[in-house]
C-alpha positions in Angstrom: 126.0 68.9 107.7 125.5 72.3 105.7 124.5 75.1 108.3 121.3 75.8 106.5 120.4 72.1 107.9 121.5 72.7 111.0 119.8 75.7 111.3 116.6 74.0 110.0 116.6 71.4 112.2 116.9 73.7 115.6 113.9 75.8 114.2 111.9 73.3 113.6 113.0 71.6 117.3 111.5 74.8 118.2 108.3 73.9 117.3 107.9 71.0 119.0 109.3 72.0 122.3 107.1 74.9 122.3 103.9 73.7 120.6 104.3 76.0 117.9 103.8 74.8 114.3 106.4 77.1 112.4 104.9 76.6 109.5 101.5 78.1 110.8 103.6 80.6 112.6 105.3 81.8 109.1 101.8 81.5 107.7 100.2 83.6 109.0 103.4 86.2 109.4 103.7 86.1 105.8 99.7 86.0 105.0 99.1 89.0 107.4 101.4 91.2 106.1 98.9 92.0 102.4 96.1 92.4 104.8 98.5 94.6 107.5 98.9 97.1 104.7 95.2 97.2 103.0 94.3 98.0 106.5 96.6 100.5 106.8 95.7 102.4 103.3 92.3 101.9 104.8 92.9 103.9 107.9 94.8 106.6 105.9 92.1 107.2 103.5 89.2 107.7 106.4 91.3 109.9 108.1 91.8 111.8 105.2 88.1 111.6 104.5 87.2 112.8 107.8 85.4 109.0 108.2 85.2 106.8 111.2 88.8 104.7 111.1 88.4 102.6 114.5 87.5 99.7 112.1 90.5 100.2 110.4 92.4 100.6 113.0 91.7 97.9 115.1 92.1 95.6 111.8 95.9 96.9 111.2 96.1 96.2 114.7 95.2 92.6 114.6 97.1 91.9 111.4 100.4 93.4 112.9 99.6 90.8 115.8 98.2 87.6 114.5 101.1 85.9 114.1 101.9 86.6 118.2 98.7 86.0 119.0 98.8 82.8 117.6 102.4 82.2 119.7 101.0 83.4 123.0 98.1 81.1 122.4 99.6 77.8 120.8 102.6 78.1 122.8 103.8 75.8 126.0 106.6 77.1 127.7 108.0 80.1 126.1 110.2 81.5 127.7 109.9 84.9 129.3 112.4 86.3 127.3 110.3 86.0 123.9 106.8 87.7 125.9 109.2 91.0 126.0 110.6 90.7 122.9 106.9 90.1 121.7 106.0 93.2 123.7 108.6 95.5 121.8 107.6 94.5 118.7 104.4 95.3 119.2 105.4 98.9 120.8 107.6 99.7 118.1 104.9 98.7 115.6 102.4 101.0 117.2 105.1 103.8 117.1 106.0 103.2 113.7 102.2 102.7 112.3 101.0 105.6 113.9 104.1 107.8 112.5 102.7 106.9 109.5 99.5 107.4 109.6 100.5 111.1 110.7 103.2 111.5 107.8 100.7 110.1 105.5 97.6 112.1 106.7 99.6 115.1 106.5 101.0 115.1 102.3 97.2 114.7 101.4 
């Protein structure tokens, strides 16, 4: 068996054991991610505008998240390893979105 199967098989095992569709899970990763960024261009331009951004904000937010969200809420039995690596991710997204919101605000 080719490791790609191998591998393909385990993920999707994944699914099941958890009660996690990893298609929906890639979904709405992958679908978020346009959204993430419009969101983000968003936020820039009313901060640069001097315009309320806690719309924008909260909707980078979400976007960054959905795809966790959706894992916290579809999911049996994760393990407590994957709720901190979840929480990580989401702290290092924060760090990194806000850094660019202020390198951002800051050339225009």
């Amino acid at each position: 068996m080719h490791w790609w199967e191998i591998f393909k098989e385990w993920f999707l095992s994944l699914g099941k054991k958890y009660g996690v569709n990893p298609f929906i899970f890639g979904s709405i990763y992958m679908g978020a991610i346009p959204f993430f960024f419009l969101c983000l261009a968003w936020t820039i331009k009313n901060i640069r505008n001097k315009k309320p951004f806690v719309l924008p904000v909260l909707l980078t937010g979400f976007f960054f998240i959905s795809a966790y969200l959706y894992l916290i809420i579809a999911g049996r039995n994760i393990p407590a390893w994957v709720y901190l690596f979840i929480g990580i991710m989401v702290l290092y997204g924060i760090y990194s979105t806000v850094k660019k919101i202020k390198d951002k605000t800051r050339k225009g």
